[in-house]
Structure formats: C-alpha cells, structure tokens
N, C-alpha and C positions, 0 to 999 in steps of 0.2 A: 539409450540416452535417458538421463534421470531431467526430469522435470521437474520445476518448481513456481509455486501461484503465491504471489504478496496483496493485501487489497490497501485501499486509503485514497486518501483524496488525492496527498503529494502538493502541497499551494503550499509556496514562500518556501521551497528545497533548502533544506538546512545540512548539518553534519548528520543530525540523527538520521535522516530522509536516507544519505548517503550511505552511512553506517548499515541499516535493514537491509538495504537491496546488495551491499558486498556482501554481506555474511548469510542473506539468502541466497548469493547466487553461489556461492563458496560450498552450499548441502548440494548442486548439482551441474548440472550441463545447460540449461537452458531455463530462465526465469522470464515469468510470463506475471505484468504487474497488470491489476485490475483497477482502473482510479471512476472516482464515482462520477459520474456526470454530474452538469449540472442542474439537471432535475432532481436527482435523488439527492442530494446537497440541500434543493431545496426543501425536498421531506424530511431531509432530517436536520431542520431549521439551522443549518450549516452555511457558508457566505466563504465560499472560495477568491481570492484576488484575481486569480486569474482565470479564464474560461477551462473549460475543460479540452477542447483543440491546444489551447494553449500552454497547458498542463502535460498533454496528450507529446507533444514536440517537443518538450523537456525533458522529459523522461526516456525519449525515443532516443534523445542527445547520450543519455548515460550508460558508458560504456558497458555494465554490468546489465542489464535490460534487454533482452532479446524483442521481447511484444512485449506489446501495450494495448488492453481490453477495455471494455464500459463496462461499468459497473451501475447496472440500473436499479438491481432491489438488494435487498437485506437477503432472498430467496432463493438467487440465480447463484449459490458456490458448489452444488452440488451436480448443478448441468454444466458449470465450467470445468469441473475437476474432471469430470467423463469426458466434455469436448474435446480437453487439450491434453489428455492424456497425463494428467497430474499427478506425481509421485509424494512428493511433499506440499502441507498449506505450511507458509511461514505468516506469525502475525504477531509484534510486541507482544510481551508478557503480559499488558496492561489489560489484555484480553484473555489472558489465563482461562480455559474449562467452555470458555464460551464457543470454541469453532470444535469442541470433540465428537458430536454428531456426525464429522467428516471422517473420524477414524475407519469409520465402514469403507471406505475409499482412497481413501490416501493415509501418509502418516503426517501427524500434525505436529507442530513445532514450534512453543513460543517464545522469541528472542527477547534478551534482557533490550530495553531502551536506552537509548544515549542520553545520562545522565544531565541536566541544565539545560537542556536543549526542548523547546518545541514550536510548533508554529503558534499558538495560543501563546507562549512568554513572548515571541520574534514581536507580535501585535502587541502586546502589551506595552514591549519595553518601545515602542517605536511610540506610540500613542503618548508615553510619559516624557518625551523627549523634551527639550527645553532650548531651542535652539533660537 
C-alpha cells in the first residue's frame, strides 16, 4: 500500500483545499492529512475560524482522507513519515525546496495550487463585503 502525508491547517475548505487532497490521494492508496492544531497556529501568529476538532471532522467528512493527524511543530514530519509509514510528502508548490530534507525518507512532491482560490482571499473578500 503506497502511502501519502499533506500538512496545512485546512480552516474555511475551499476548491483548492479540495483540489490538494484529490490529487494527493490520486499518487496513492491511503492519505494521511496533518492539520495544525491550534496551538501551533498560535506560534505561528495564524487565527484559524474554526477549532482544530472542528477542522479535525471536516476533513474526516472528505471522502479522499483516510486519517487525520496534529500537527504540533514545524519539527515532527520526520517522526510522522517513519510513524505512518510514509511513501510520498504532498505539499503546494508555494513550498517549493522547502520539505527536500524529507527526500532521505520519502519522495517529495509539490503540487501546482488552485489558481484564485485561498483562504486568505475567502477572508478578504468576505471582509469587503457590502451588504
């Protein structure tokens, strides 16, 4: 069985949300997402909408999504990829060169992003609303 590990927070699931985790689970048999709690959110002065349980059951909802991990530090993708037995890391392009320390353990993989689409525009444009 080929394994596959995504990380992110996943708050306000959009198309692109969607888009990552099909064509991550599409490299294998079983996709294993890492979404950050929200402690580590708050280290990294990041403000999720929704809790991280709540987050956690969203994703659990999505048919493509085998498990759903914590993601505590910046530190722990080296003891998950040995945990779960990890074949592929999948992570947006927008991380290019940054996860290739993993190459010693897995193969790495970074997917083009769903064009228009993020959670930072979703707030934005929500924010400028005029209703």
């Amino acid at each position: 069985m080929k394994k596959v590990i995504t990380y992110g927070t996943f708050d306000l699931i959009h198309m692109g949300h969607i888009n990552i985790l099909k064509r991550a689970k599409e490299l294998g048999d079983y996709l294993v997402v890492a979404i950050s709690t929200d402690e580590f959110n708050m280290l990294k002065h990041k403000q999720a909408y929704y809790s991280f349980e709540q987050r956690k059951q969203i994703l659990e909802a999505i048919r493509y999504v085998d498990e759903v991990i914590p993601e505590e530090t910046w530190d722990q993708k080296i003891e998950d990829v040995k945990a779960h037995d990890i074949d592929i890391f999948v992570m947006g392009h927008d991380w290019e060169g940054e996860f290739d320390f993993l190459k010693d353990y897995c193969e790495v993989i970074y997917l083009p992003r769903t064009e228009g689409v993020s959670t930072t525009k979703t707030k934005m444009d929500l924010s400028n609303r005029h209703d």
